[in-house]
C-alpha positions in Angstrom: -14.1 -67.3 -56.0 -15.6 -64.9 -53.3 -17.7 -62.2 -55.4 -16.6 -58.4 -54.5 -18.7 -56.7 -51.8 -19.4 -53.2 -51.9 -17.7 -50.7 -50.4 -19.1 -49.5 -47.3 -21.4 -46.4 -47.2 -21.9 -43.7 -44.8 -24.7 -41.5 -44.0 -28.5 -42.5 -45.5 -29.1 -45.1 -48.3 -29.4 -43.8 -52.0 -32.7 -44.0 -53.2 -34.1 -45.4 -56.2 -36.2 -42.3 -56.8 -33.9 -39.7 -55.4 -35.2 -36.2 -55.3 -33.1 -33.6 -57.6 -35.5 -31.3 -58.3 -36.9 -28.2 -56.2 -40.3 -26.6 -56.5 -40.7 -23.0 -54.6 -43.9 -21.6 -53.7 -44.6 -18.5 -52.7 -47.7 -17.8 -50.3 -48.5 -14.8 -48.4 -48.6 -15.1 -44.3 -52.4 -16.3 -43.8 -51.6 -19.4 -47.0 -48.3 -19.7 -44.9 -49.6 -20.3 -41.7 -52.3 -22.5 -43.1 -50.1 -24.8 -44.7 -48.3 -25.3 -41.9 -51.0 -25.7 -39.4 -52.7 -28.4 -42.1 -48.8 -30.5 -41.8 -48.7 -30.1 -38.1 -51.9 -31.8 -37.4 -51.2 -34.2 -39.7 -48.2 -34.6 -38.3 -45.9 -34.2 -41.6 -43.7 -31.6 -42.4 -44.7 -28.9 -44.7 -43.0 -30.7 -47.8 -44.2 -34.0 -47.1 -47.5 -32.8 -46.5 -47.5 -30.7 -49.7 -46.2 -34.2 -51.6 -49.1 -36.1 -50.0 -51.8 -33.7 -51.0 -50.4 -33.2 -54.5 -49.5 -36.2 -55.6 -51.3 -38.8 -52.9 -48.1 -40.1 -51.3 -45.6 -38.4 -48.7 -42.7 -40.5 -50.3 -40.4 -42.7 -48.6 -38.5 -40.5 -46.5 -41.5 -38.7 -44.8 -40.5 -36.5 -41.9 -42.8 -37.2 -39.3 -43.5 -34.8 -36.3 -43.9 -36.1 -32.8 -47.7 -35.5 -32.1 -48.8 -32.2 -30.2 -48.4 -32.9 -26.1 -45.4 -35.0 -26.2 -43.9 -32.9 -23.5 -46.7 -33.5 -21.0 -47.3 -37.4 -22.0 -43.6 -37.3 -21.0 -44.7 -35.9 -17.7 -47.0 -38.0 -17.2 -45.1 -41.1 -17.9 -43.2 -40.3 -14.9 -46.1 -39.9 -12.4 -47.3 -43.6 -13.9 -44.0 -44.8 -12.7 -44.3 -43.1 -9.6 -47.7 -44.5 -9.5 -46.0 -48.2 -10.0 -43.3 -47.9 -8.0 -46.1 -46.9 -4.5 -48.5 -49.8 -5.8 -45.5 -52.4 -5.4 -44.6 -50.9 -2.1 -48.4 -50.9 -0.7 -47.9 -54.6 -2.4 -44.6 -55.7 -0.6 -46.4 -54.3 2.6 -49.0 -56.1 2.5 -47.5 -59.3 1.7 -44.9 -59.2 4.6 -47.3 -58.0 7.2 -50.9 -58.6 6.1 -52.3 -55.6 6.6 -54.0 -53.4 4.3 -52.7 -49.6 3.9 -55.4 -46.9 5.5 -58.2 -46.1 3.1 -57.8 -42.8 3.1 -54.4 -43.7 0.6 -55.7 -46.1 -1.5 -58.6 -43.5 -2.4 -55.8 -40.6 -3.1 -54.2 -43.1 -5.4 -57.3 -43.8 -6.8 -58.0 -40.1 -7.3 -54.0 -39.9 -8.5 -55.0 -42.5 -11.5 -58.3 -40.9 -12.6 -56.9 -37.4 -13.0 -53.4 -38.9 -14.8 -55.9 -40.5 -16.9 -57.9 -37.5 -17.4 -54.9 -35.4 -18.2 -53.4 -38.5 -20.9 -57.1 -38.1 -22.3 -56.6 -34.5 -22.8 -53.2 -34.2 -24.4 -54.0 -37.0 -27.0 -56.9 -34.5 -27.8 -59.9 -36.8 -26.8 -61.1 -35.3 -23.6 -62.5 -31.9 -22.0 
């Protein structure tokens, strides 16, 4: 005898500990702004970040934030492909014909990587 399967659920997974119950806070606009300064760097939203400081656990739905600079890491992930895509050029070049490209390119490439790198550096937060 095959045992009876469940029937097939929609939308997100009940949770053991499901949340049904609501706390409200009220803050003025300098507590407010605090709080949610304090969740955005660590990278939580303001209810998760409230749970973890409270009771020492965002709980298992956390809502994580993506991390400040996201827009220019995306940038700069495409001027690393760029990069790539030149360096297998110069590479394909110089395979088929031997020769080296100028100098005066490789050392703008080189000064292409060290200022990507500077600028990764500086929207992770760990540069000038």
């Amino acid at each position: 005898m095959v045992p009876p399967t469940e029937p097939r659920r929609y939308g997100k997974r009940k949770l053991p500990d499901a949340r049904g119950k609501f706390v409200a806070v009220r803050c003025n606009d300098a507590e407010y702004a605090t709080l949610t300064l304090a969740a955005a760097r660590s990278g939580l939203s303001v209810g998760a970040f409230l749970r973890a400081v409270a009771l020492g656990s965002t709980g298992l739905r956390a809502v994580r934030r993506a991390p400040a600079g996201r827009e220019e890491l995306a940038r700069l992930l495409g001027e690393l492909g760029k990069l790539g895509s030149n360096a297998n050029q110069i590479a394909r070049a110089f395979n088929t014909t031997g020769d080296l490209p100028p100098a005066h390119d490789l050392a703008a490439m080189r000064a292409d990587i060290a200022a990507m790198r500077g600028a990764v550096m500086k929207a992770l937060g760990r540069g000038d």
